[in-house]
VEXMARRO-349399 format. One record per residue: x, y, z of N, C-alpha, C, O in turn; residue in three letters. Coordinates in steps of 0.02 Angstrom, whole numbers, padded with zeros to 5 digits, always signed. Atoms other than C-alpha are relative to their C-alpha. Layout:
<sites>
XYZXYZXYZXYZALA...
</sites>
This chain:
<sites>
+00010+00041+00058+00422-01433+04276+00068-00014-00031+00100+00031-00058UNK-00070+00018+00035+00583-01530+04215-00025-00052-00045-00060-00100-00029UNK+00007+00042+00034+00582-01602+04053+00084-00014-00050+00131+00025-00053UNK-00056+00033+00041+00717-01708+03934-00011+00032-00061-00066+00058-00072UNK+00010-00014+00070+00757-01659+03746+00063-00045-00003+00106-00050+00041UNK-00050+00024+00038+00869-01768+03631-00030+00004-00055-00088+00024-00064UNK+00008+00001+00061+00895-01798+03446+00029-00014-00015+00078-00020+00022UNK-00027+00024+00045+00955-01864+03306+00055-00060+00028+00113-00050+00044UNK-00036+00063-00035+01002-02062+03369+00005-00011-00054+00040-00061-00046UNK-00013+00041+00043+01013-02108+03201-00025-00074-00012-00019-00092-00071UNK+00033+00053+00006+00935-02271+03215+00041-00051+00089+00046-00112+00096UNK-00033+00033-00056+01026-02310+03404-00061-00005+00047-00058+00033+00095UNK+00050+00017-00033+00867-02367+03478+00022-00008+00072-00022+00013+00110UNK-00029+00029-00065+00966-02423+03643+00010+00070+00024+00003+00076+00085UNK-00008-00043-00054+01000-02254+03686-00048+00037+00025-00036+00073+00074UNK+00082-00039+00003+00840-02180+03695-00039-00046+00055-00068-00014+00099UNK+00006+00036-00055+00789-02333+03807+00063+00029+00087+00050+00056+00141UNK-00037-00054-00072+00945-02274+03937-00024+00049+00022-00030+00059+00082UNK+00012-00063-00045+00890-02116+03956-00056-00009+00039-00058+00003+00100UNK+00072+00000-00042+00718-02144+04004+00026-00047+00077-00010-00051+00127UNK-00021+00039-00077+00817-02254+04153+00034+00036+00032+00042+00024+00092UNK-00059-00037-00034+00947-02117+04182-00044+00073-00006-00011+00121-00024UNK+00038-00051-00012+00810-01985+04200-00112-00011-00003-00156+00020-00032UNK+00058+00009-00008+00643-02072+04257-00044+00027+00021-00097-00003+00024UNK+00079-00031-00046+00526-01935+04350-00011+00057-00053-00049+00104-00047UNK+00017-00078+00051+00530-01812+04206-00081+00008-00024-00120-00036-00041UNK+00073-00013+00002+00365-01725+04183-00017+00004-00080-00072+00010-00106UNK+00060+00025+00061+00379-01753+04000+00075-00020-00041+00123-00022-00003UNK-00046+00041+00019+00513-01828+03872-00010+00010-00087-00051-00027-00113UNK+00001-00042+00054+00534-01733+03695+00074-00035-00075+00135-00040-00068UNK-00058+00056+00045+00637-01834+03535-00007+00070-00078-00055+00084-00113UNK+00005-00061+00051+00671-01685+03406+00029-00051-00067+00085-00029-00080UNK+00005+00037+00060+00682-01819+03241+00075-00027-00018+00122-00010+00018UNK-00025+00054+00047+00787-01927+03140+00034-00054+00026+00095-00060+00025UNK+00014+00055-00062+00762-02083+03255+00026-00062-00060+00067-00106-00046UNK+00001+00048+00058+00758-02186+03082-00025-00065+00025-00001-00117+00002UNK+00035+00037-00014+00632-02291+03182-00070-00005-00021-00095+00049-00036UNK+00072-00032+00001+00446-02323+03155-00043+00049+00048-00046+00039+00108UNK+00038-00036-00047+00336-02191+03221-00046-00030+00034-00080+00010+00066UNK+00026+00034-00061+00245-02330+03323+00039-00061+00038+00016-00111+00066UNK-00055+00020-00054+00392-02394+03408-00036+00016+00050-00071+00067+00048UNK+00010-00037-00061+00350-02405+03606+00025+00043+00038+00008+00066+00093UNK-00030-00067-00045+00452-02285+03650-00019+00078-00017+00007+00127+00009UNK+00023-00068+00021+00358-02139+03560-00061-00013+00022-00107-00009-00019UNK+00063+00009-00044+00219-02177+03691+00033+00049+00047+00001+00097+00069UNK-00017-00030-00052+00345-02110+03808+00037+00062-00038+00038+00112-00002UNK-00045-00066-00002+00449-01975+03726-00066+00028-00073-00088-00004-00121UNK+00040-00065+00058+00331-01818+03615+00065-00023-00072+00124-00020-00059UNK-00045+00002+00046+00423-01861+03441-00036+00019-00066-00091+00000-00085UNK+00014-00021+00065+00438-01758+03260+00056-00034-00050+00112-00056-00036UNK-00015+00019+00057+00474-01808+03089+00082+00034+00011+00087+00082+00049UNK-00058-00016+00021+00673-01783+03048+00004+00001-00084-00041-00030-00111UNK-00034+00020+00052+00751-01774+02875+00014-00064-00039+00013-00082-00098UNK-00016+00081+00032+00797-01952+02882-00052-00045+00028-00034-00102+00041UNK+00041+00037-00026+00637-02016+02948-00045-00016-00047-00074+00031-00074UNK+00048+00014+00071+00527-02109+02811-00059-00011+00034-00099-00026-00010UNK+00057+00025-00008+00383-02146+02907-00033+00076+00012-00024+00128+00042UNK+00071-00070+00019+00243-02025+02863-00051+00003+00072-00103+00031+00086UNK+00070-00002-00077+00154-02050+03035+00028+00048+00048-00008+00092+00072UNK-00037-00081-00038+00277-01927+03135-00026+00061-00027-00029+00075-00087UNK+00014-00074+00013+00218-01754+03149+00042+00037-00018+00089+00041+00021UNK-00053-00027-00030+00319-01640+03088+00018+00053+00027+00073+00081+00021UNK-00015-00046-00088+00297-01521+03242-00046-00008+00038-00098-00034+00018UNK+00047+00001-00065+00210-01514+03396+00000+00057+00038+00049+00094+00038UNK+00000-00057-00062+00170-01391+03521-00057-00046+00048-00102-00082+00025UNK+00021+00038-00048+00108-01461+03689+00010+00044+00058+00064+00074+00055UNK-00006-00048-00075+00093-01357+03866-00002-00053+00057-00052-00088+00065UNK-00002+00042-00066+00152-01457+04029-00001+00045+00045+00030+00094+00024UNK+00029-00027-00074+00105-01379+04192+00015+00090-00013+00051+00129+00019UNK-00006-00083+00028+00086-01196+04096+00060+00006-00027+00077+00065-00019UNK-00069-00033+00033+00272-01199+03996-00041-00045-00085-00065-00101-00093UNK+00034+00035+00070+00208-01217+03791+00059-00016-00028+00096+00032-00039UNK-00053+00029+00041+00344-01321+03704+00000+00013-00071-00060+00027-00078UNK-00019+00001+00076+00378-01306+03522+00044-00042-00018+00091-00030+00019UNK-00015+00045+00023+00450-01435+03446+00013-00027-00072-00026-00072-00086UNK+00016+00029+00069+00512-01468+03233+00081-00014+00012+00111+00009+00061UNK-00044+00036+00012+00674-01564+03177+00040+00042-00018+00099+00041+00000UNK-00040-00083+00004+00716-01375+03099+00025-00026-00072+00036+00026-00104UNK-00014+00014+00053+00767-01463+02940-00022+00056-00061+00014+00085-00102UNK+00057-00037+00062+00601-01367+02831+00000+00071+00072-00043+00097+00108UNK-00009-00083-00053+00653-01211+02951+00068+00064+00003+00077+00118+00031UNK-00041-00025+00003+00807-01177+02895+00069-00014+00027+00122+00004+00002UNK-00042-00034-00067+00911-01189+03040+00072-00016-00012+00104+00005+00036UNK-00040-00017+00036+01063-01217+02946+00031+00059-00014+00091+00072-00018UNK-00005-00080+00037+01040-01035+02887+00001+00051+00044+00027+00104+00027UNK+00018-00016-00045+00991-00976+03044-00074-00021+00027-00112-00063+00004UNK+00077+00027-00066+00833-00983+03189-00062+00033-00029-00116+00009-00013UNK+00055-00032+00000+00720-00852+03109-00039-00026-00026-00078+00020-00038UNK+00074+00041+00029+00581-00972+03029-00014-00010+00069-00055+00021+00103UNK-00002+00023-00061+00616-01061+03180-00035+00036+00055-00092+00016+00066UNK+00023-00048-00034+00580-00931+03303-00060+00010-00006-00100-00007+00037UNK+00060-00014+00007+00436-00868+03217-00035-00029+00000-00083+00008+00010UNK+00021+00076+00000+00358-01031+03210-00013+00005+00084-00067+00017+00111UNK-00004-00011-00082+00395-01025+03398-00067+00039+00018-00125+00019+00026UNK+00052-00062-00016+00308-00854+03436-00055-00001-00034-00085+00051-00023UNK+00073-00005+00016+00145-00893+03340-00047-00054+00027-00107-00059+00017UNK+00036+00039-00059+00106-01030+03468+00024+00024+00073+00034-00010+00123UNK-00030-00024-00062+00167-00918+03594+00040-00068+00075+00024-00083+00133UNK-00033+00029-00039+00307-01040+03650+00043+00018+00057+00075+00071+00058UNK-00048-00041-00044+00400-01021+03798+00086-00039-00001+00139-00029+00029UNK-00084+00053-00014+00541-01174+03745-00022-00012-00077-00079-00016-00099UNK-00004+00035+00083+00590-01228+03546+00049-00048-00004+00106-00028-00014UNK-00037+00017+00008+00662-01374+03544-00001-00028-00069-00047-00055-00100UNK-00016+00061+00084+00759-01445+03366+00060-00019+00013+00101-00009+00058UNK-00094+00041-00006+00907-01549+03310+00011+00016-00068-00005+00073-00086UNK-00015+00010+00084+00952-01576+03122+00081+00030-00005+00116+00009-00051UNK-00081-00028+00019+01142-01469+03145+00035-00072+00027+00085-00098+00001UNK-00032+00028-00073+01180-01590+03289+00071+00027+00018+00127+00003+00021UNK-00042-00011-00049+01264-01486+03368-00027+00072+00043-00052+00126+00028UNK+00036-00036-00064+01226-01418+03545-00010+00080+00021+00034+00121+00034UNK-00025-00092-00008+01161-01238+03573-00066+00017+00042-00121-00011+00034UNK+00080-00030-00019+01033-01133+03685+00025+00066+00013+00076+00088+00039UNK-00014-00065-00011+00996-00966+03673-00065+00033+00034-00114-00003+00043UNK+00072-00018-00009+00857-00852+03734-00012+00049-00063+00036+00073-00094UNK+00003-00071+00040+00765-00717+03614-00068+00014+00021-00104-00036+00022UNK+00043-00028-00026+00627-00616+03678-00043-00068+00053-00091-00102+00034UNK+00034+00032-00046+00581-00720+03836-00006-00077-00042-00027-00121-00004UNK+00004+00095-00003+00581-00909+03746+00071-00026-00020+00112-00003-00060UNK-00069+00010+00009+00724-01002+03757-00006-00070-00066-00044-00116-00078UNK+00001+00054+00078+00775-01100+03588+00070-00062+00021+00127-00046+00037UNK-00053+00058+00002+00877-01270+03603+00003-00055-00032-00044-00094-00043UNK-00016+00051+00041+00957-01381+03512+00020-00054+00050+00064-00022+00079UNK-00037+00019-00021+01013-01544+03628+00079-00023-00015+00123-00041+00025UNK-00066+00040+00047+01159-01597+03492-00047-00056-00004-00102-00065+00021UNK+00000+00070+00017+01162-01769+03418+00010-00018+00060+00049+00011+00097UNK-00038+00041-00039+01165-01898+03537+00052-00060-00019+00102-00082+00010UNK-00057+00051+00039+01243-02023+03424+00067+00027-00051+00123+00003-00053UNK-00048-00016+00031+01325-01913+03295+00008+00059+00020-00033+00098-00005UNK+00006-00056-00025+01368-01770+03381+00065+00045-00056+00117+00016-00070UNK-00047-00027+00027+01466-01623+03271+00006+00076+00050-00024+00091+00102UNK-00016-00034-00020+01547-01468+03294+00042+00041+00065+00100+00022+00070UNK-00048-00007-00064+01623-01381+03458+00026-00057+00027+00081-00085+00028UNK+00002+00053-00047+01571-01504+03563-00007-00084+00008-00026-00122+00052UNK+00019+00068+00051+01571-01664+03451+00060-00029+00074+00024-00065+00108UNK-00050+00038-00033+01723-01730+03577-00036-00015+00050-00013-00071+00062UNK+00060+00005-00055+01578-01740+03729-00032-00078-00036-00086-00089-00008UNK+00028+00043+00033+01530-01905+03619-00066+00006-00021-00086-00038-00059UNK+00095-00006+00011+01330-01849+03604-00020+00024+00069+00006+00010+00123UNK+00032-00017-00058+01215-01763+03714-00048+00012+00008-00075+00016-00047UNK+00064-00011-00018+01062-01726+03789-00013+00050+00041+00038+00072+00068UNK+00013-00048-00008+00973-01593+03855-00044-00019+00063-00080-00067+00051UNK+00053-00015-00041+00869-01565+04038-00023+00060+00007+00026+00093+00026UNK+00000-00071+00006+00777-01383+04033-00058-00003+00077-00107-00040+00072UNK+00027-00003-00067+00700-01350+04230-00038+00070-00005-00007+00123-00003UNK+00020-00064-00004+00561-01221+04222-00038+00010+00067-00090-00020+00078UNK+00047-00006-00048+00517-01143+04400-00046+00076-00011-00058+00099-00067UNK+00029-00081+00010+00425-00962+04432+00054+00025-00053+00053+00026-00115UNK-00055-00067+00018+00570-00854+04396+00038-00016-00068+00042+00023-00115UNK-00069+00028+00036+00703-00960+04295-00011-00076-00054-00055-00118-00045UNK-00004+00059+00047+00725-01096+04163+00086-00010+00015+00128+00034+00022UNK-00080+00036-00015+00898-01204+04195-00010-00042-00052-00062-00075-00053UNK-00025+00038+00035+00964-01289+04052+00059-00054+00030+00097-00040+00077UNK-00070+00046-00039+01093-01451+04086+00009-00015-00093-00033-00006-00138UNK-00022+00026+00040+01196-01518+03951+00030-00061+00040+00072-00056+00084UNK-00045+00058-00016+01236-01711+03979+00023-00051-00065+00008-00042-00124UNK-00036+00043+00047+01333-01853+03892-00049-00054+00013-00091-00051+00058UNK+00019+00065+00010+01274-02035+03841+00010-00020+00080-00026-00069+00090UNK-00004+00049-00050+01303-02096+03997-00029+00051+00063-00021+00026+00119UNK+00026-00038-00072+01229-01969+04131+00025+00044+00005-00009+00092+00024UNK-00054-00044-00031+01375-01869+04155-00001+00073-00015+00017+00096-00069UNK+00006-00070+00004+01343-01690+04190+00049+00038-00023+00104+00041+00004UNK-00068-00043+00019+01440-01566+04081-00017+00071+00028-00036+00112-00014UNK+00000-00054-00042+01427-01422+04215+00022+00068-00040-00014+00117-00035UNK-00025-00072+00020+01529-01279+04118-00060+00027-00083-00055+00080-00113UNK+00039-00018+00044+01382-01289+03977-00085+00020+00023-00129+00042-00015UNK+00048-00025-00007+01241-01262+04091-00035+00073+00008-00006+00118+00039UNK+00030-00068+00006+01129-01113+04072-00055+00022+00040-00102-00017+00039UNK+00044-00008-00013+01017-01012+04173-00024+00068-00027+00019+00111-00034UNK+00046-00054+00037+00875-00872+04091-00048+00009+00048-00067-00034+00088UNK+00045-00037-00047+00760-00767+04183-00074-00016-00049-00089-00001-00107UNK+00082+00015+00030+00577-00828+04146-00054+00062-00018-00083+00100+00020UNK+00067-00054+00005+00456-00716+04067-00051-00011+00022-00072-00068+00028UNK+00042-00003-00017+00318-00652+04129-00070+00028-00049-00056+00077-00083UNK+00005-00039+00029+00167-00609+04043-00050+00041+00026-00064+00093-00003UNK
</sites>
């Protein structure tokens, strides 16, 4: 099961169209908020999308949890979670839909960690990307879950694999 995460385009509608061309067989396609589009744009047919900070339209959720071929996603913008402050709303939020992946954005900037068997990720901004890795121009996230392992990728706006940021975690069992 390989799925996409991005966030926070800011209102760059065009890039959110690329990706879905520069990663078409994905088994599912995840937009962690502040799109500053309407929430019935056609492209939130194709990508799972939550409410951001800067998102005024009241029709975005603001979280989801969803299970693709047995991995349960989690999914909030992390804004009303803290994550500023740190992950622990976050997390716990996580573990009471017994997630096995959390994705948010709202720092924009790029991070994955594991904590007790689910792995938490941020993709970064793709448009305004800060912090470390703000010089990467924006990025996006692929997370590959087989039996054993979950593989994270970190890529740029344009496809380009940033290899020294990928991650692999040993899959829990339960």
């Amino acid at each position: 099961m390989k799925i996409l995460a991005v966030s926070d385009t800011h209102g760059d509608r065009e890039i959110l169209t690329a990706l879905l061309k520069q990663q078409p067989h994905l088994d599912g396609y995840f937009y962690a908020g502040d799109s500053e589009l309407a929430a019935d744009d056609g492209l939130f047919q194709q990508y799972e999308a939550v409410e951001g900070n800067m998102d005024y339209d009241p029709n975005f959720p603001m979280q989801i949890t969803t299970t693709i071929q047995g991995v349960t996603v989690f999914m909030a913008h992390g804004h009303r979670f803290g994550v500023n402050f740190g992950l622990d709303k976050l997390i716990a939020a996580g573990e009471g839909v017994h997630a096995d992946l959390i994705i948010f954005g709202h720092t924009h900037q790029l991070g994955v960690e594991e904590h007790a068997g689910i792995v938490i990720l941020n993709p970064g901004s793709i448009s305004q990307p800060r912090g470390q890795f703000a010089n990467l121009g924006g990025t996006y996230a692929t997370v590959e879950f087989t039996a054993d392992n979950v593989h994270v990728d970190f890529l740029k706006r344009d496809g380009a694999l940033v290899p020294e940021l990928s991650r692999d975690f040993s899959r829990k069992h339960d």
